[in-house]
N, C-alpha and C positions, 0 to 999 in steps of 0.2 A: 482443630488447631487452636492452639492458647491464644490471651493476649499476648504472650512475650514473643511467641514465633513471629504473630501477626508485626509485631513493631519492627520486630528483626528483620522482616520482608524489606521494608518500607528502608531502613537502616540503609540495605545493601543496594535502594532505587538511584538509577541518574538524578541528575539535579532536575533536567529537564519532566522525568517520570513525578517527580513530585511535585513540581509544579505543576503538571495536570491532575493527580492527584488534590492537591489546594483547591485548586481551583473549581475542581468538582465538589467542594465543601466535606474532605475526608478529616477529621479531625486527629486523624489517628498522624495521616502524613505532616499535616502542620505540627504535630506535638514532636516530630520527628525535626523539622525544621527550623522551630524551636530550639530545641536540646542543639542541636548543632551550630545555631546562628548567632543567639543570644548572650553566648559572654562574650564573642567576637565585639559583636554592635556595644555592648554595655562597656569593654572596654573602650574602643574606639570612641565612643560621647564623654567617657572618662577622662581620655587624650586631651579632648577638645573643652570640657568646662571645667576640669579639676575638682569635680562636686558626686561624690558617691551616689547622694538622693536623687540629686536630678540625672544623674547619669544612668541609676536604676528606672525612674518612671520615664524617660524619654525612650531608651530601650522596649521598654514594655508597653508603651503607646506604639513603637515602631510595627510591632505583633500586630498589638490589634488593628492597626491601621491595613497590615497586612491580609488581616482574616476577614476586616470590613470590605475591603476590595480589589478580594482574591481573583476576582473574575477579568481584571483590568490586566494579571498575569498572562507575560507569552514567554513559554515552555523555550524559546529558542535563546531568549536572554537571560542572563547570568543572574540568578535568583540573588547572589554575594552581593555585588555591584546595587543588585537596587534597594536591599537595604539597606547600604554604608550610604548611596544618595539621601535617601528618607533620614536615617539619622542625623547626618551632616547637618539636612536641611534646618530638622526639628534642636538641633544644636546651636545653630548660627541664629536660627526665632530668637531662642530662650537668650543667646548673649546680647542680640539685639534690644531685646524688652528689657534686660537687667540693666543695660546700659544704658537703656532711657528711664526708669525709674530711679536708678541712682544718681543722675546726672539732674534729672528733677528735684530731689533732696539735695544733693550738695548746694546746686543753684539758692535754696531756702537759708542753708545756713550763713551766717552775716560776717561773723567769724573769720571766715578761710580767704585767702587774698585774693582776686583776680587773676591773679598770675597760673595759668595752666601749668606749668612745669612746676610750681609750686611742690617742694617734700612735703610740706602739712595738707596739702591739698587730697596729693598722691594717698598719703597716710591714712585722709579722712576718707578717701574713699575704697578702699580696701577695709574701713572698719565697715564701714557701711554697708558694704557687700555683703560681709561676714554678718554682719545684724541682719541684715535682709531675708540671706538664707535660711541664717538661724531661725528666726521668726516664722517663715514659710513653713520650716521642718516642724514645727512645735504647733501647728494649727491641726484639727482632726484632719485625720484622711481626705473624707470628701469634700471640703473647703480649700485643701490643698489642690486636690486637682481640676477643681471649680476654678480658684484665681488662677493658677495656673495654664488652662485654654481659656480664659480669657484675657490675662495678662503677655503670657507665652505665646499663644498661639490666637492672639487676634481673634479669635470664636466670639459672636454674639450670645447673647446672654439665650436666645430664643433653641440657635444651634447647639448650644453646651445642655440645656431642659431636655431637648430629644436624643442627644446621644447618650444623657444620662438616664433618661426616663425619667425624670425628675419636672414637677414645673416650676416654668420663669419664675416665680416671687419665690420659690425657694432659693432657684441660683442667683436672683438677686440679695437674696436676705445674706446668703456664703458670700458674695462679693463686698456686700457693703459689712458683713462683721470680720472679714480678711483687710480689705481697707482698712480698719476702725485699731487693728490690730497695731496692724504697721506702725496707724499714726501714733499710737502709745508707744511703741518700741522709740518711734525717730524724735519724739518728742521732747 
């Protein structure tokens, strides 16, 4: 039997067959559940942050989040349902941390009135956003999703070293030249 018939199997499995499938670490069924899950989820974080980049890497952290621990899957529950949870979750992080890093910045500028409803305010902060992202986008790869689970996702600097395989004074070096970044952008 080919690859292709073998995928084709797996294609035609219940939700529940593939989640033990996953779970037994088949790579073949995950790539299967992948292909099936993945522009769902990527739109749905789409919905939720209006950001193509992060709506793509938070997607793709959902995976592997998924293949990390696949073994916590039970076959009886709705494989759909728990990653639109996982994304959601990993959605509302990331607006969370933007909304506290930008709110930090605007805080800094002297400029902008007090006044919360404030239009220049509003204005200023919507450019800011846009700078923000822009910036993150424009940083290499892995520095991107260095600041990113530790900005994002709360990860200690020691936690982000081992799931990268990477060591601490590297992912601190990527967080303090991601900082360093910023502050030239917001400067």
């Amino acid at each position: 039997m080919g690859r292709k018939e073998h995928i084709k199997d797996y294609v035609l499995m219940s939700e529940a067959d593939l989640i033990e499938a996953v779970r037994n670490s088949d790579s073949d069924a995950f790539a299967v559940v992948f292909r099936r899950y993945y522009p769902v989820i990527q739109r749905f974080v789409y919905a939720l942050l209006k950001d193509e980049r992060f709506s793509e890497d938070i997607a793709q952290d959902v995976f592997a989040k998924l293949w990390l621990y696949r073994e916590r899957l039970e076959p009886e529950s709705s494989l759909k349902n728990y990653l639109y949870v996982m994304a959601r979750n990993a959605a509302f992080d990331t607006l969370k941390a933007k909304k506290k890093t930008i709110t930090s910045i605007i805080a800094q500028l002297p400029d902008i009135p007090d006044d919360t409803h404030s239009p220049d305010k509003e204005t200023a902060f919507l450019e800011i956003n846009a700078n923000l992202l822009r910036s993150i986008s424009g940083m290499p790869r892995q520095r991107q999703i260095i600041f990113k689970m530790s900005r994002f996702e709360y990860k200690s600097e020691k936690e982000i070293a081992e799931l990268l395989n990477l060591s601490v004074r590297t992912v601190e070096k990527h967080i303090q030249l991601a900082l360093k970044q910023l502050k030239g952008t917001f400067s």
